[in-house]
C-alpha positions as CSV (number, residue, x, y, z in Angstrom):
1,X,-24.9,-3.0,9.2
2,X,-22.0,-0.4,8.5
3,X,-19.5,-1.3,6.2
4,X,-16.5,-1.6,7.8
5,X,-13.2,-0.4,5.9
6,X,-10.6,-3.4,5.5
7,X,-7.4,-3.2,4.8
8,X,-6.0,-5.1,1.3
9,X,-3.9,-5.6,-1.5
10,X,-6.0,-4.1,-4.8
11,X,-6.2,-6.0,-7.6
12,X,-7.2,-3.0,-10.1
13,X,-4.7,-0.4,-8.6
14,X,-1.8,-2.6,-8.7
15,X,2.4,-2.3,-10.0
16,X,3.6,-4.9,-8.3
17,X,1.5,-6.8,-5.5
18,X,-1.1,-4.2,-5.1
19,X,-0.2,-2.8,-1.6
20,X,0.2,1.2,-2.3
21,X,-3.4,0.6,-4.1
22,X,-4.8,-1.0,-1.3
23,X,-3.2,1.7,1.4
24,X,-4.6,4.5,-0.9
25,X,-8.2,2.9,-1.2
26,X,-7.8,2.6,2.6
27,X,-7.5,6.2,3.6
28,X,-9.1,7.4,0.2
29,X,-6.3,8.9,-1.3
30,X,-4.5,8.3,-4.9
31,X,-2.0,5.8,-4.8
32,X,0.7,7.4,-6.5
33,X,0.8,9.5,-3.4
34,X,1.5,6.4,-1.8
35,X,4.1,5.5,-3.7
36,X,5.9,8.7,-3.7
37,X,5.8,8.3,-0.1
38,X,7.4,4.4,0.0
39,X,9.9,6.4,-2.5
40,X,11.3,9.0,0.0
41,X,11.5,6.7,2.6
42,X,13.3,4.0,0.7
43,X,15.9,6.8,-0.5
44,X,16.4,8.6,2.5
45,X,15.9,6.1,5.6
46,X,16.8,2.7,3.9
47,X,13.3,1.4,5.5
48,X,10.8,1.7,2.7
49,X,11.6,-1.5,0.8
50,X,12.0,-3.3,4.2
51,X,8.2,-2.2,5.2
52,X,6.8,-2.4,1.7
53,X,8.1,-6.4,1.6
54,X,6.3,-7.2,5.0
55,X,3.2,-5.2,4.1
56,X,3.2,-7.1,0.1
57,X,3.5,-10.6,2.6
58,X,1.0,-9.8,5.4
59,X,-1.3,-7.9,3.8
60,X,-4.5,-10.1,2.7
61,X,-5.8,-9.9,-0.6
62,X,-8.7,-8.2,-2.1
């Protein structure tokens, strides 16, 4: 059986509620690249804290 990547809040790699750590274990990349990312977006498009909120809620843990 193939084990199947899941997306999930990480409890290790965690600031806050453990969503960019889960997105960067997701798609194997660091985490602070993740955040950097959620950064930008909040900064320059308003939308970042909006989809970082309903990702910290819907997102299941680890």
């Amino acid at each position: 059986m193939q084990n199947k990547k899941r997306l999930h809040k990480s409890k290790t790699d965690n600031k806050i509620f453990g969503v960019c750590g889960g997105l960067g274990e997701y798609f194997n990349i660091n985490s602070v690249w993740i955040r950097i990312i959620f950064c930008i977006v909040f900064f320059f498009y308003g939308g970042g804290l909006l989809l970082y909120l309903i990702l910290a809620f819907c997102m299941p843990d680890e």
